[in-house]
KOLNU-858477 format. One line per field, with one value per residue (C-alpha): residue number from 1; residue in one letter; y, x, z. Coordinates in steps of 0.5 Angstrom, whole numbers. Example, Ala and Ser with C-alpha at 12.3 -4.5 7.8 and 13.67 -1.06 7.14 Angstrom:
! KOLNU-858477
seq	1; 2
type	A; S
yy	-9; -2
xx	25; 27
zz	16; 14
***
This chain:
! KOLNU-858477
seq	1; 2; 3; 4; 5; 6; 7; 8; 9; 10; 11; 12; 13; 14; 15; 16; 17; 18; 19; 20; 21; 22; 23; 24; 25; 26; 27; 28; 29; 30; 31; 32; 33; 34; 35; 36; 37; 38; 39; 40; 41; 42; 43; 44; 45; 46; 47; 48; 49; 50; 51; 52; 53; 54; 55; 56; 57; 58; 59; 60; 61; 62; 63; 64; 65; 66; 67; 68; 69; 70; 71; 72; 73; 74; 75; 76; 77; 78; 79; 80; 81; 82; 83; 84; 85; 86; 87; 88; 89; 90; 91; 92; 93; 94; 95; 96; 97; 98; 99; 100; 101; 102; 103; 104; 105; 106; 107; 108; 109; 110; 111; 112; 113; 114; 115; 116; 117; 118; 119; 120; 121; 122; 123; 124; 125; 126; 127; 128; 129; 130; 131; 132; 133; 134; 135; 136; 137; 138; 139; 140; 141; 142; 143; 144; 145; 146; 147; 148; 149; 150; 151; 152; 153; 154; 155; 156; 157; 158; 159; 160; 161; 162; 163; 164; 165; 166; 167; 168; 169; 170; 171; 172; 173; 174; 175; 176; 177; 178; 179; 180; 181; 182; 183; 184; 185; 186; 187; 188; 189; 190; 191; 192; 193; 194; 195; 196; 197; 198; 199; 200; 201; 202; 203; 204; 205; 206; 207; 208; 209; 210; 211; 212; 213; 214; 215; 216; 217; 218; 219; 220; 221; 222; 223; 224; 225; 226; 227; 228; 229; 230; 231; 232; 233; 234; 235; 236; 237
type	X; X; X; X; X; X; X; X; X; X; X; X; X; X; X; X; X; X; X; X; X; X; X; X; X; X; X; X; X; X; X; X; X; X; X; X; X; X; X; X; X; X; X; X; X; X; X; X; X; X; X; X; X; X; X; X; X; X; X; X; X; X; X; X; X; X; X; X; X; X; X; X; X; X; X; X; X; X; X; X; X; X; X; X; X; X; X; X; X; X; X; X; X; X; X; X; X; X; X; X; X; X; X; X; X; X; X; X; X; X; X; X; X; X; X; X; X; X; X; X; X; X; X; X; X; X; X; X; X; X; X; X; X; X; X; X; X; X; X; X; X; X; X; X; X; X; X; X; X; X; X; X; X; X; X; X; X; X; X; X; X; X; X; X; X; X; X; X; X; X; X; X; X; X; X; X; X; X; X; X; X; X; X; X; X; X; X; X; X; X; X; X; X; X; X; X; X; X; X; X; X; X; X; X; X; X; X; X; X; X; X; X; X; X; X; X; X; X; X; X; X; X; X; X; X; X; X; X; X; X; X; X; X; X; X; X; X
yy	-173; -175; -180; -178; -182; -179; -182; -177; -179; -176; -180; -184; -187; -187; -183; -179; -173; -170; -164; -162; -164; -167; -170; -174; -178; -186; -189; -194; -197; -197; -197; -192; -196; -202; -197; -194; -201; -202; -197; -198; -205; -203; -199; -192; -187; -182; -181; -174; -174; -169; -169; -167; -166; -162; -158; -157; -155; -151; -154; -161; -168; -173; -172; -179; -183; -178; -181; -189; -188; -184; -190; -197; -195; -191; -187; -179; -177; -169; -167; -162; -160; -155; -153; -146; -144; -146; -151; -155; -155; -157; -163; -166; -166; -170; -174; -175; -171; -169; -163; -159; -156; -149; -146; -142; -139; -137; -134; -131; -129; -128; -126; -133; -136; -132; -134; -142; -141; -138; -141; -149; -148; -148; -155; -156; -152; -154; -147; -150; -147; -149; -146; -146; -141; -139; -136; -140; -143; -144; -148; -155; -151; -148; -141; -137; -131; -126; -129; -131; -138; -135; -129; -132; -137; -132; -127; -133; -135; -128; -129; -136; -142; -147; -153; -152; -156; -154; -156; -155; -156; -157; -163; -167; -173; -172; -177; -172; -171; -165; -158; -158; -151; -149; -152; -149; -143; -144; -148; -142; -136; -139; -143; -146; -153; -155; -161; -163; -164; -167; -170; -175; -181; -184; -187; -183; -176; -177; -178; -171; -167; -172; -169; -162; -161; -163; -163; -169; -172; -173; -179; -181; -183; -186; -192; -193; -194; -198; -193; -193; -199; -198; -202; -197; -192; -195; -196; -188; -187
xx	111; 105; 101; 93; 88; 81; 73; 69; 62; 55; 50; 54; 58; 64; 64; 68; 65; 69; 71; 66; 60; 55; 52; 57; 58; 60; 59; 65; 64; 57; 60; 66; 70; 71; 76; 79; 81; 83; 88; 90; 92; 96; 101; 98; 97; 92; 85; 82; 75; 71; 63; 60; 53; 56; 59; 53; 48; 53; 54; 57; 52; 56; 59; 57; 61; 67; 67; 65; 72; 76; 74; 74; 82; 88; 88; 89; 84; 83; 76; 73; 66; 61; 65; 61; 61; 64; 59; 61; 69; 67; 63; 68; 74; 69; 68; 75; 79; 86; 86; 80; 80; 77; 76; 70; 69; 78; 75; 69; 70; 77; 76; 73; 77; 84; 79; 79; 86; 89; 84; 86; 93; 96; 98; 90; 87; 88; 88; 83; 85; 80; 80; 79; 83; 87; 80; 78; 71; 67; 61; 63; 66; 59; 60; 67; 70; 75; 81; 88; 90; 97; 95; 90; 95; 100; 96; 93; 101; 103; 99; 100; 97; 102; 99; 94; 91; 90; 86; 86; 78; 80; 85; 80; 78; 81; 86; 90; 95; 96; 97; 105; 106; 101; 104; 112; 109; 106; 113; 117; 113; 112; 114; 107; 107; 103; 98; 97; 89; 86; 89; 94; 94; 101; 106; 111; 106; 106; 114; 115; 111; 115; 121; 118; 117; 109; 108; 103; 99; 91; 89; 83; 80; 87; 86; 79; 80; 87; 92; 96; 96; 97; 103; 106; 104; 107; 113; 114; 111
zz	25; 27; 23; 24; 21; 20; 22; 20; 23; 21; 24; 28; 22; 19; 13; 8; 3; -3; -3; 4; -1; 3; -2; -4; 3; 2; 9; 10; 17; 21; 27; 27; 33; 28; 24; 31; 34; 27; 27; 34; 33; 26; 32; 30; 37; 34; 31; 27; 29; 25; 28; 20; 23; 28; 24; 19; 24; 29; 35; 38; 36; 36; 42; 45; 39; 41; 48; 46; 42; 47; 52; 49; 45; 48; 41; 42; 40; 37; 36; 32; 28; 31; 37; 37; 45; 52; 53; 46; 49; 56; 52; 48; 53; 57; 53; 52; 47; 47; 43; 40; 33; 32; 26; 25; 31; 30; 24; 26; 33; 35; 41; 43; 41; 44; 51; 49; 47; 54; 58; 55; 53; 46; 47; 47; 42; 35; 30; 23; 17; 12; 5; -2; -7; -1; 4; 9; 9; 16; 18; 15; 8; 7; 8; 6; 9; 4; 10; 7; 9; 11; 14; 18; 21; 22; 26; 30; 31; 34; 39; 42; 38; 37; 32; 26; 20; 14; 9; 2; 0; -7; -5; 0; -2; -9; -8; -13; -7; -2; -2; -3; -5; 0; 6; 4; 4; 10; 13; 10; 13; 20; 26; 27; 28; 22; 21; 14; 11; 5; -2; 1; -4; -3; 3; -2; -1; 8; 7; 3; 8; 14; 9; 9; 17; 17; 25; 23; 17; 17; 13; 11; 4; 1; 8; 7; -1; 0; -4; 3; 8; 15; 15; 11; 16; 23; 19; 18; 25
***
């Protein structure tokens, strides 16, 4: 399993919101490449880049803190927030993601995201499957849709995505531990490679989603507030 630690960035910052609230940012590091040669020197090889402000006004901002992560450490990066059009795919490749997340635009516009999918392969683009009481929300959780999280992914797995994340809103940030039963209904139903996103408080949490079949585990809070080490995380590498 992929272990995947988390810098959510608003304002060139490393941050962490609860719940997707912005009101409730905590800023844990000013300069975001501090926590990315963190996690390389610990052993860890990826990094979840969430571009907050991107996903607020819809469209990629932090592109330039993407590319000095990208560039100064060898982690492979996946990069998601505001990526809304072709433009915003093309800018966040070049600027050195591995894989793009898509969750708004999969919800929003099928049609695109069927294009970016055949266009950059599967391996490339990450379906997002954010949700709150099962409906996937869109636009950096601000708006909801009446699409059932499992539906959602099952649709999107006919017809070709390979990886998703899939954050239960609920659980982010609430060091409550993550979606269980979410993901064994989401594991039992598909063959999608699933990411799981949001609650992981534990080491014993990451080893229970190892256990389940998770393709990969983000973690986020639980690093920055100390309820897991990254020594822990190496060994289950």
């Amino acid at each position: 399993m992929r272990i995947i630690p988390a810098i959510d960035i608003i304002g060139g910052k490393c941050v962490r919101l609860t719940k997707g609230d912005y009101s409730t940012q905590k800023i844990y590091s000013e300069n975001p490449l501090d926590m990315a040669q963190m996690f390389e020197d610990a052993g860890i090889q990826y990094l979840h880049v969430v571009d907050l402000d991107g996903a607020k006004t819809k469209q990629i901002v932090n592109y330039k803190t993407l590319e000095v992560l990208a560039s100064k450490t060898s982690l492979q990066i996946d990069f998601g927030g505001g990526i809304k059009t072709e433009n915003d795919i093309k800018t966040a490749f070049d600027s050195g993601a591995k894989q793009i997340t898509v969750g708004s635009i999969a919800a929003q516009n099928p049609v695109l995201m069927l294009e970016w999918l055949n266009l950059y392969g599967s391996d490339r683009i990450i379906l997002g499957a954010d949700c709150k009481d099962r409906k996937i929300a869109t636009n950096g959780w601000l708006e909801s849709s009446n699409l059932d999280v499992v539906a959602f992914i099952k649709e999107y797995e006919s017809k070709g995505a390979k990886y998703g994340i899939v954050t239960d809103i609920d659980k982010d940030g609430m060091l409550s531990g993550p979606a269980f039963e979410l993901y064994d209904e989401i594991l039992a139903e598909t063959e999608i490679n699933l990411i799981a996103s949001g609650g992981i408080t534990t080491i014993e949490d990451v080893q229970k989603l190892k256990i389940m079949g998770c393709e990969g585990a983000i973690i986020g809070k639980a690093i920055y507030e100390g309820t897991i080490n990254l020594k822990e995380l190496t060994e289950l590498c």
